[in-house]
C-alpha positions in Angstrom: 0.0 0.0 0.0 1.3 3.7 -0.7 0.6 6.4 1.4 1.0 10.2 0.0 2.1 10.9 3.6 5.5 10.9 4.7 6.9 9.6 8.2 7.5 12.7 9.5 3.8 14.3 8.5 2.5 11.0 10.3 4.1 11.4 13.2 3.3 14.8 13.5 -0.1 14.0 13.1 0.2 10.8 15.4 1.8 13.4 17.8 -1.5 15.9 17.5 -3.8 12.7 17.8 -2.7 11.8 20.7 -2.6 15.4 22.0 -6.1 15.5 21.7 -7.2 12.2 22.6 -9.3 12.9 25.4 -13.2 14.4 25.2 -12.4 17.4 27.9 -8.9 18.2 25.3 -11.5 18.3 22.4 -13.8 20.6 24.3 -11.0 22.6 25.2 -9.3 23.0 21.6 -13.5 24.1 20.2 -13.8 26.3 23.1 -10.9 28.1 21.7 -11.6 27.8 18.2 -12.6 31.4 17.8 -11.2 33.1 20.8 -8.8 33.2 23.4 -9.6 32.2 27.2 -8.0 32.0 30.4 -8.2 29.1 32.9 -11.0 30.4 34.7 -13.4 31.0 31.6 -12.7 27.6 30.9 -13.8 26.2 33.8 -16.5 28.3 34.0 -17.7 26.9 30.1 -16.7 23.4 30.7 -17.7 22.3 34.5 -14.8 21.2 35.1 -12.2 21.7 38.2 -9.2 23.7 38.2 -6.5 20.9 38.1 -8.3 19.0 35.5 -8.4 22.2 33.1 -4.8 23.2 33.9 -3.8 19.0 33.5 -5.4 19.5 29.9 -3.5 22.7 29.0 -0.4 21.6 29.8 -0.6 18.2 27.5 -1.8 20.6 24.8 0.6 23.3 25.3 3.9 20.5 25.7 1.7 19.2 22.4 2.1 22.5 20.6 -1.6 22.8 20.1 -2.2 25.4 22.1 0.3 28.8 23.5 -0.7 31.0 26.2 0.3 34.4 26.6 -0.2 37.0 29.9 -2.6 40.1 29.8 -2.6 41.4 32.5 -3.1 39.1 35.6 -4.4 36.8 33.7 -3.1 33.8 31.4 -4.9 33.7 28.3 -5.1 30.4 25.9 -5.2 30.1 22.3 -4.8 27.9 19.5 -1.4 27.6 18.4 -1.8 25.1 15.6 -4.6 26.0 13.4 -4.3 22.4 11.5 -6.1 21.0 14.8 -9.6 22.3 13.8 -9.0 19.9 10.8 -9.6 17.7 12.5 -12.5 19.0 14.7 -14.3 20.0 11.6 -13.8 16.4 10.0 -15.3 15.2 12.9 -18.1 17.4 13.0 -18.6 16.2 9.4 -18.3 12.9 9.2 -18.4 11.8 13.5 -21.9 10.3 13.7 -22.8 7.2 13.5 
């Protein structure tokens, strides 16, 4: 079988898979689709504690999904690699069953 693909685009996107293999990751990465956010808006959208939010971040910051970035007191997060709502779109598309 040939793949169009080479190793290193696959393991870049094996890489940003596994980034974003979790369903509070995915929430995070559409909450952030069109805007940035700090930790506590997050929380606040997504129900979810303070050390699971932050837990999250940092697997998708040391993932290079997202980057933060200080304004003021606050630490706001954003989307770092675009290429991610790829994939959120294709699954909107095509995720049913």
């Amino acid at each position: 079988m040939k793949t169009n693909l080479s190793i290193e685009k696959l393991s870049q996107a094996a890489k940003v898979l596994r980034c974003i293999a979790h369903p509070d990751r995915l929430r995070i990465v559409e909450c952030l689709e069109h805007k940035t956010l700090s930790v506590n808006q997050l929380i606040e959208k997504l129900g979810l504690d303070q050390a699971v939010v932050s837990k999250h971040l940092s697997v998708l910051r040391r993932g290079g999904i997202v980057s933060s970035k200080v304004d003021k007191n606050f630490r706001r997060y954003v989307i770092s690699y675009p290429n991610v709502l790829n994939v959120l779109n294709c699954m909107r598309k095509h995720g049913g069953k």
